[in-house]
C-alpha positions as CSV (number, residue, x, y, z in Angstrom):
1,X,7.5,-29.0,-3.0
2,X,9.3,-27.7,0.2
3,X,8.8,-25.4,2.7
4,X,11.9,-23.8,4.4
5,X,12.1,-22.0,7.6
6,X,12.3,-18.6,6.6
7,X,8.3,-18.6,5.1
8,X,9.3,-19.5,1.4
9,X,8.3,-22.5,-0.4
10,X,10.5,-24.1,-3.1
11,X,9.9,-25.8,-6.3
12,X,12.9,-27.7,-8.0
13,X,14.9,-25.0,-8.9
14,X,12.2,-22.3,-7.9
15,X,12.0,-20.7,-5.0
16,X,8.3,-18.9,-3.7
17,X,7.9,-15.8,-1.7
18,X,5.3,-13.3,-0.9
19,X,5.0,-10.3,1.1
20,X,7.9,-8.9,1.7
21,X,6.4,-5.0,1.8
22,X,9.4,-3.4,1.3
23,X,9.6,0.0,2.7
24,X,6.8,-0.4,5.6
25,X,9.7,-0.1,7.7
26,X,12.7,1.3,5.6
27,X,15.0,0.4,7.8
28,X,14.3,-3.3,7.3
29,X,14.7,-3.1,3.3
30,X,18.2,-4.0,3.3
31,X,17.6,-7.2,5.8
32,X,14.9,-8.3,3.8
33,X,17.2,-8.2,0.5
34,X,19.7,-9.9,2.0
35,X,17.5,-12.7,3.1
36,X,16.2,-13.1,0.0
37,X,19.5,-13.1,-1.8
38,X,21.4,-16.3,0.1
39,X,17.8,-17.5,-1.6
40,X,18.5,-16.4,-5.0
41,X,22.3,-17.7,-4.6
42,X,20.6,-21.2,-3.8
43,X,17.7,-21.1,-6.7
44,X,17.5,-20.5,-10.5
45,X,14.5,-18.7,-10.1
46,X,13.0,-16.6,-7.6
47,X,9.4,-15.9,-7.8
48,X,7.1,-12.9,-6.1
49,X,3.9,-13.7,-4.8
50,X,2.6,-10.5,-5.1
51,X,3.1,-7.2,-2.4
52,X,6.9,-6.9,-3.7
53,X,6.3,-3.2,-2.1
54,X,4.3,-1.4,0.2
55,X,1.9,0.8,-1.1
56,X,2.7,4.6,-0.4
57,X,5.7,4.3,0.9
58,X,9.1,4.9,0.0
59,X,11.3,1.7,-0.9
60,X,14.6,0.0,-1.7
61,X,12.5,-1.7,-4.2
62,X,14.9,-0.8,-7.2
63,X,18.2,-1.7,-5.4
64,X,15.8,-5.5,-4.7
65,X,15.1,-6.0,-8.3
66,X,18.7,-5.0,-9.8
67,X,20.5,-7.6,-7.0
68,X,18.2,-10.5,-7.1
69,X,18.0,-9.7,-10.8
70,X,21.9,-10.3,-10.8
71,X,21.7,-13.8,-9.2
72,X,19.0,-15.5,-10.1
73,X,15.6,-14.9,-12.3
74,X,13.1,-13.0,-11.0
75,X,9.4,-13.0,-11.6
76,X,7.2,-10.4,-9.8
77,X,3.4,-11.4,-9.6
78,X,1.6,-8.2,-8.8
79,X,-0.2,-8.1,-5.7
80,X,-2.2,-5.3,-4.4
81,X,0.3,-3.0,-3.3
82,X,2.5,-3.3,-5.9
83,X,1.5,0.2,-7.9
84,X,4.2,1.2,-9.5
85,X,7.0,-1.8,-9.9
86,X,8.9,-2.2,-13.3
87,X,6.4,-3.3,-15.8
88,X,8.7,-5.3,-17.0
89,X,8.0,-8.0,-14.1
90,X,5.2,-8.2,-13.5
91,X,2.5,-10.4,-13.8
92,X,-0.9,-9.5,-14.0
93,X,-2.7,-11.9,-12.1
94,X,-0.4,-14.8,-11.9
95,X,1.6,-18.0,-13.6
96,X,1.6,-21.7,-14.1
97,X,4.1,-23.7,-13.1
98,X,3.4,-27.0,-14.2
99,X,0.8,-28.4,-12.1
100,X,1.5,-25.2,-9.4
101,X,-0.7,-22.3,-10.4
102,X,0.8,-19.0,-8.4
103,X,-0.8,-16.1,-7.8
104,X,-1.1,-12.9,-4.8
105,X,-4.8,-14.0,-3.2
106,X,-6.6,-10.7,-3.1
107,X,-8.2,-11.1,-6.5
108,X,-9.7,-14.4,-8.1
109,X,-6.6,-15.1,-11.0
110,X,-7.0,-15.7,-14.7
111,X,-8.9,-19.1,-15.3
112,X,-5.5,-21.1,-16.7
113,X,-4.2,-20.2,-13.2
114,X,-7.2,-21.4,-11.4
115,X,-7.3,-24.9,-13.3
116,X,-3.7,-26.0,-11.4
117,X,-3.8,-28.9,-9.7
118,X,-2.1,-27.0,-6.8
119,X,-2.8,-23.2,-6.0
120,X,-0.4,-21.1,-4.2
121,X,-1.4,-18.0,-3.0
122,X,-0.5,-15.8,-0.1
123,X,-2.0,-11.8,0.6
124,X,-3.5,-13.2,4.0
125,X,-0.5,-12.7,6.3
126,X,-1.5,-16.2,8.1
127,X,-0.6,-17.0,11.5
128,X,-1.7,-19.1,14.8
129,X,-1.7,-17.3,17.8
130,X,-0.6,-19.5,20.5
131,X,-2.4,-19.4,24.5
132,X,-1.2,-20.1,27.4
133,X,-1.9,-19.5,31.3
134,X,-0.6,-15.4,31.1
135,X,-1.3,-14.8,27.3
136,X,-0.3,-15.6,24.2
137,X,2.1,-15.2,20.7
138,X,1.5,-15.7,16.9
139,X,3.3,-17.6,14.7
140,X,3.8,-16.7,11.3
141,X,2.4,-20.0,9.3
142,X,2.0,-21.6,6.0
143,X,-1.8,-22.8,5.3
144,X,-2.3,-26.1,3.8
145,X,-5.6,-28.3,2.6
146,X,-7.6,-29.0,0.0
147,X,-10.6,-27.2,-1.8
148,X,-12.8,-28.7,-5.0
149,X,-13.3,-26.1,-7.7
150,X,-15.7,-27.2,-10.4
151,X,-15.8,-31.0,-9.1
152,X,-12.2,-31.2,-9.1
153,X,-9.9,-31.8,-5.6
154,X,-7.3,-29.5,-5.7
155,X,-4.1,-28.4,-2.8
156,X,-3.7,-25.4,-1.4
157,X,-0.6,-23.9,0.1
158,X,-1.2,-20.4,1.3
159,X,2.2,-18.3,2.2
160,X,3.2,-16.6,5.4
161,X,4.4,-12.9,4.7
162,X,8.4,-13.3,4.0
163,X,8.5,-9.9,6.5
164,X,8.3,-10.8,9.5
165,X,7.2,-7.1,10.7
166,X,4.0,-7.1,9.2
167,X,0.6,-7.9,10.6
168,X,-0.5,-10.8,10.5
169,X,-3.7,-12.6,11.1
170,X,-4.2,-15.4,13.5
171,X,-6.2,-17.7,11.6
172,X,-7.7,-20.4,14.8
173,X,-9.9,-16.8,15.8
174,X,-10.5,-15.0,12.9
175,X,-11.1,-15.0,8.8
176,X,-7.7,-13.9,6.7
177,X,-8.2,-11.4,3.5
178,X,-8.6,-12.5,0.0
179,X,-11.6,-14.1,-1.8
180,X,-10.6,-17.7,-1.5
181,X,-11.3,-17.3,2.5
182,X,-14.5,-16.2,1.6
183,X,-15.6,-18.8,-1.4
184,X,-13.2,-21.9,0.8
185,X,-14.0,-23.4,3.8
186,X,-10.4,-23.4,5.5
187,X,-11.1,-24.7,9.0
188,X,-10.0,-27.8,8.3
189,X,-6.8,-27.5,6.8
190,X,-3.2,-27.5,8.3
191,X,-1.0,-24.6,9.8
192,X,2.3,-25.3,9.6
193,X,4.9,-23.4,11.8
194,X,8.2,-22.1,10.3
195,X,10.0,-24.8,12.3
196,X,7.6,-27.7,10.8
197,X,5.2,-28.6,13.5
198,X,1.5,-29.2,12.1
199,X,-1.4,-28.3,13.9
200,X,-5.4,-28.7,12.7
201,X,-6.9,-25.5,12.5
202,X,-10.4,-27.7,13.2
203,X,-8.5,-28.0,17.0
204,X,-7.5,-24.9,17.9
């Protein structure tokens, strides 16, 4: 397992993103397809995390799917915006992959998902918002740590939204979305920046 600068997260020959929103700024669609295509050039198979779209707006989301779908395979979990995307790939509430269980974060996923030995996840937009003497900044940010589910010790890596326009929520002052923020105590896990630094969310 890898993480890579530009918020996705790689698995052998799979590569992880989430969030990408298209259309919340049309404009943006075609940067965002690009971006995700030198991935798709690199990868056998490029996995969705969920929120392929953005709900209620208009999108390049057809021109995404027929040019990743031309380099690479593509697997769209369905997340809660994604009303609407070709049936044909989606994903209900999530995959296994292996040991990885993969799924969009808003909505608890179907048990075989759940009993992974490592959850990835994303719907929470993470970030760290960084202080200093005249303000402050966020950084988008990858959450990692640990949680037990039914006596068993299990990772978590939760995804930073692939678009880098979109809100996000600095997680050192306030609770992210999703139900595993509200069933898992995170505070003690790790944020990890885009260009690899680490810092304890229990410090911040």
């Amino acid at each position: 397992m890898k993480l890579i600068k530009s918020g996705a997260l790689a698995i052998g020959s799979n590569v992880i993103i989430a969030d990408l929103h298209l259309g919340l700024f049309r404009f943006h669609d075609p940067v965002l397809i690009e971006r995700v295509a030198k991935l798709a050039e690199k990868f056998e198979t490029v996995i969705i995390a969920g929120d392929l779209k953005h709900l209620g707006k208009r999108s390049l989301t057809k021109e995404f799917i027929e040019k990743i779908s031309g380099l690479a395979e593509l697997i769209v979990i369905r997340g809660n915006h994604d009303v609407g995307v070709d049936y044909r790939l989606e994903n209900s509430r999530g995959i296994r992959l292996g040991k990885y269980g993969i799924f969009h974060g808003h909505a608890i996923p179907e048990e075989r998902v759940l009993d992974a030995k490592c959850l990835i996840f994303a719907h929470a937009h993470p970030s760290v918002l960084l202080t200093d003497d005249v303000g402050g900044y966020k950084e988008r940010a990858f959450l990692m740590g640990e949680v037990t589910i039914n006596a068993e010790r299990k990772r978590v890596v939760v995804l930073p939204a692939f678009n880098e326009i979109c809100a996000s929520t600095a997680v050192n002052i306030e609770r992210p979305a999703g139900f595993a923020f509200r069933r898992w105590d995170y505070k003690e896990w790790d944020a990890v920046l885009l260009d690899g630094t680490v810092l304890k969310l229990s410090t911040l």
